[in-house]
C-alpha positions in Angstrom: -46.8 -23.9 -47.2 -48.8 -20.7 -47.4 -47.0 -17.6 -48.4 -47.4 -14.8 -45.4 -48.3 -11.3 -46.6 -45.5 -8.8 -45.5 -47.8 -7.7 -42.3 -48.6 -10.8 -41.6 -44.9 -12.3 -41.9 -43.8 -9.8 -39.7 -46.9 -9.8 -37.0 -45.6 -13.6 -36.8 -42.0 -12.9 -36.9 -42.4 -10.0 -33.8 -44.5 -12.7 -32.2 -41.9 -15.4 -32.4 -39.0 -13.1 -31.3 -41.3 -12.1 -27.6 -42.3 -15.2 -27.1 -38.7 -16.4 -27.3 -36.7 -13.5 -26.0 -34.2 -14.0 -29.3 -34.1 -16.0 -32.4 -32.0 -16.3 -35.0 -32.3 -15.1 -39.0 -31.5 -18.9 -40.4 -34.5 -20.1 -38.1 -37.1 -17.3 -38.8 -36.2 -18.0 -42.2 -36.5 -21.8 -41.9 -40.3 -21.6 -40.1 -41.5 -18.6 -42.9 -39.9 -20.7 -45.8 -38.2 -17.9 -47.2 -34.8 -16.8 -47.7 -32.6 -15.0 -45.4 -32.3 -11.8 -47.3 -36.2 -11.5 -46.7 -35.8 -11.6 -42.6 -33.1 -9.6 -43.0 -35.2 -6.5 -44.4 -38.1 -7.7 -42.1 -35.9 -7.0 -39.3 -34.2 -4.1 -40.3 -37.8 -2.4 -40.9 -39.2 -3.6 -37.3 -35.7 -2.5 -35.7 -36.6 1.0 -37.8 -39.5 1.8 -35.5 -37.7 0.5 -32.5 -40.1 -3.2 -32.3 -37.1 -5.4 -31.5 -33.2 -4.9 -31.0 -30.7 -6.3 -33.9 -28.1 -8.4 -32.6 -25.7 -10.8 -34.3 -27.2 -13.2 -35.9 -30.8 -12.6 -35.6 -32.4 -10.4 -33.1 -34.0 -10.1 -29.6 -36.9 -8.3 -28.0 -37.3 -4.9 -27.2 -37.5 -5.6 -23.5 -34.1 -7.7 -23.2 -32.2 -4.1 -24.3 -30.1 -3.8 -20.9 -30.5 0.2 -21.5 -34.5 0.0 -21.7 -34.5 -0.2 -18.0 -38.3 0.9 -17.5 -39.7 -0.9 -20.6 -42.3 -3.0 -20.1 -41.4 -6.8 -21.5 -43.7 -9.1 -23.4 -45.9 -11.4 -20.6 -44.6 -9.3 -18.0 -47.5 -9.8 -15.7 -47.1 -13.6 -16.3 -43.3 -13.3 -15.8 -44.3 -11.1 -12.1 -46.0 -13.9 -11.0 -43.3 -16.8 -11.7 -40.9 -14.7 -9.9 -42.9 -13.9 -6.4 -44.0 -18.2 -6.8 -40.2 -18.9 -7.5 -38.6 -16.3 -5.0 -40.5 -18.8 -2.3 -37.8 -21.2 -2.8 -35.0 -19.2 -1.5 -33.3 -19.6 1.7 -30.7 -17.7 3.5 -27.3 -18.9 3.1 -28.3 -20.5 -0.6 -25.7 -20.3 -3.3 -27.5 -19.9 -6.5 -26.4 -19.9 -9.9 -28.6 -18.0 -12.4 -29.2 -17.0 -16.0 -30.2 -14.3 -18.1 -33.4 -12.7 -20.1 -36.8 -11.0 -19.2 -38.2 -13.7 -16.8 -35.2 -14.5 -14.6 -34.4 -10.3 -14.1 -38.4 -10.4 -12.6 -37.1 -13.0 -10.4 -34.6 -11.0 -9.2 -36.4 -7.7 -9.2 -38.9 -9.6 -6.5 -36.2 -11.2 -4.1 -36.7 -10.1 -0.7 -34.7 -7.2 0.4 -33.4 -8.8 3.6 -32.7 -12.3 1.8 -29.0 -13.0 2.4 -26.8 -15.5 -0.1 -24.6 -15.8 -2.9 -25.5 -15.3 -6.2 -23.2 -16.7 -9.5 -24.0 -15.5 -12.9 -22.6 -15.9 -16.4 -24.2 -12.9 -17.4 -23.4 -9.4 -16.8 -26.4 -8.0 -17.2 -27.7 -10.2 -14.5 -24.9 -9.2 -12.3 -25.6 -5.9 -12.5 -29.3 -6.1 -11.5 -28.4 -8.4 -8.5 -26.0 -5.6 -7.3 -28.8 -3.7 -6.4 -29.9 -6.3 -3.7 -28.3 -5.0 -0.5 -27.2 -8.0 1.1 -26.5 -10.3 -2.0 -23.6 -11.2 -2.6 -22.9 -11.8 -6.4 -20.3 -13.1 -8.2 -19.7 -12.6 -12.3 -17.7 -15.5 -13.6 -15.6 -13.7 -16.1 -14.3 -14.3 -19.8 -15.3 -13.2 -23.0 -18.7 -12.3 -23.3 -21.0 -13.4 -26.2 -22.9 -10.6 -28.9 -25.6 -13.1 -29.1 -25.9 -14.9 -25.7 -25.2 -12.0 -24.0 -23.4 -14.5 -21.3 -19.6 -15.5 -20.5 -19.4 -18.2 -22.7 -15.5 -20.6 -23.1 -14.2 -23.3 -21.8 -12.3 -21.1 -18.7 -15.1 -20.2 -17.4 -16.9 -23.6 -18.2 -13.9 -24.9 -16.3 -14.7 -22.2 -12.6 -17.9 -23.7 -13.1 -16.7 -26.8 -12.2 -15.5 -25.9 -9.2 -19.1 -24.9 -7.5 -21.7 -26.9 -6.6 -24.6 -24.0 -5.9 -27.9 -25.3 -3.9 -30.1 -24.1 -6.9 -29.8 -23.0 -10.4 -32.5 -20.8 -11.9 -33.3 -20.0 -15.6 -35.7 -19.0 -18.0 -36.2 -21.4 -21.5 -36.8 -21.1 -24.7 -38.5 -24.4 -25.5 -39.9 -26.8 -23.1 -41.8 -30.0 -23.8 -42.9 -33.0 -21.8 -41.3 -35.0 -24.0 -38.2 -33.3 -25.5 -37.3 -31.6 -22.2 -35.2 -28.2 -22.2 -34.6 -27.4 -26.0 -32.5 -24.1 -27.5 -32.2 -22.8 -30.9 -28.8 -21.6 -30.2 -25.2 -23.6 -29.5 -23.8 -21.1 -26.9 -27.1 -20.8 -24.7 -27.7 -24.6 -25.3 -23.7 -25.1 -24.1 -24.0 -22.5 -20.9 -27.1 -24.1 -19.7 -25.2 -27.5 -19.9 -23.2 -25.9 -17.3 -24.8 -24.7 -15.0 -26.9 -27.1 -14.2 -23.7 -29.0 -13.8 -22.5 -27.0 -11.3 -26.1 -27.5 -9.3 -27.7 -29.6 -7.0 -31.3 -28.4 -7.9 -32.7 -27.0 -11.3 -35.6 -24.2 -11.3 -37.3 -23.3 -14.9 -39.4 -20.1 -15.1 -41.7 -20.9 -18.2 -44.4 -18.5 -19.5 -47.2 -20.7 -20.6 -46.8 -19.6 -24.0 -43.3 -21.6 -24.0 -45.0 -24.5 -22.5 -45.1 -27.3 -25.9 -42.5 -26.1 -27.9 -39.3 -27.6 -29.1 -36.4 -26.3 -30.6 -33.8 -28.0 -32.4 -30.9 -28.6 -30.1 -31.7 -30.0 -26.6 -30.5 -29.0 -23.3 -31.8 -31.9 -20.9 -34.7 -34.2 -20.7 -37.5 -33.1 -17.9 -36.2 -35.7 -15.7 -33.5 -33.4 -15.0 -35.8 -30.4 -13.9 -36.5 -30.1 -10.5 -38.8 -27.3 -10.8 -40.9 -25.6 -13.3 -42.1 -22.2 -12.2 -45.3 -20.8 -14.5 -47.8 -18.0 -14.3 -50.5 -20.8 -14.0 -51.8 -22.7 -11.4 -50.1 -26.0 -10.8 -53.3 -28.0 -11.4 -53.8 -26.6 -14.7 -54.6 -28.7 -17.3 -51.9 -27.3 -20.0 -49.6 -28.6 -17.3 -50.8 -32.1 -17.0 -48.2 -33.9 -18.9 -45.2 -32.0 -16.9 -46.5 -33.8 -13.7 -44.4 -37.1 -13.6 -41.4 -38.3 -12.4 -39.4 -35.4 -9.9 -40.7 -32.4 -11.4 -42.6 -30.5 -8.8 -44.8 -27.7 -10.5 -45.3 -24.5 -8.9 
């Protein structure tokens, strides 16, 4: 494997972390073929001049930060258009479950003012961003929150999540591939994902193209599963020509 300049590393490494909301140091370090230690000072430099936000384990982009409110996001103009396409899909009355990151608060930043239904979240951040939809009504399934996930995560509230069966669950990926489905780099989001779409009848996946053909190493579902898959292009696309089989209906 080539070795990376120290720009270059870094470019790739800032890159890697937009593209994917959140990655972790033992998988930065895996894909660069360095050690640990090395991402670590990478990351501490780019968190220096305020690139990306440390966080347990690894780190997450700048636009995830709950207290940037205003900052823009990486693909945000791709991630405005999956919301006002996937924002079609809902109804009055709905009970939808929904996730966290960059993607799914557009999708709730562009849900219609006068659009009345329940809204279940494992995420507080989430929860506070529906809250400023007048007539949702949103519930935060509670329990210890994760540093990394930045979600409820445990078998209680695994457990309430049981107990719903929402019309539609909607949330953003980290990997997604024809082949290897819904795919996570992380046990917690891989394990809350599992859940939630449990605990719903239909399963929405907002995907910027750029996520479209990657796989990470621990899967969520297979495709099969996914009953929409919401991206800034147009469904007839050719990068989406694979993704058109069995029930997945591309929007």
């Amino acid at each position: 494997m080539v070795t990376l300049l120290k720009k270059d590393r870094k470019d790739l490494i800032l890159r890697q972390i937009n593209v994917h909301s959140r990655v972790s140091f033992n998988d930065l370090a895996t894909m660069l073929n360095v050690s640990e230690d090395t991402i670590r000072r990478d990351l501490n430099e780019l968190s220096s001049v305020q690139k990306i936000v440390k966080v347990k384990g690894g780190a997450m982009a700048k636009g995830n930060e709950f207290l940037v409110e205003n900052q823009q996001n990486f693909a945000q103009e791709s991630k405005i258009i999956i919301a006002k396409k996937a924002v079609k899909l809902l109804k009055d009355g709905m009970l939808v479950l929904v996730g966290g990151g960059t993607t799914v608060r557009e999708f709730i930043a562009a849900i219609p003012e006068n659009l009345k239904a329940t809204f279940v979240t494992l995420n507080p951040y989430t929860c506070i961003h529906l809250m400023a939809k007048p007539n949702i009504d949103t519930i935060l399934v509670g329990g210890k929150v994760s540093n990394y996930s930045q979600a409820v995560i445990g078998g209680d509230a695994f457990l309430k999540l049981r107990e719903i069966k929402a019309d539609l669950c909607v949330v953003g990926t980290n990997g997604i591939d024809p082949e290897n489905g819904l795919t996570d780099s992380h046990w917690e989001t891989v394990e809350i994902k599992k859940a939630l779409f449990l605990a719903s009848k239909k399963i929405m996946v907002l995907a910027i193209s750029e996520k479209l053909n990657s796989t990470l190493n621990l899967k969520i579902c297979g495709m099969e599963e996914v009953d929409y898959l919401v991206s800034e292009l147009d469904k007839d696309h050719e990068s989406l020509e694979k993704y058109r089989y069995k029930n997945v209906i591309l929007i």
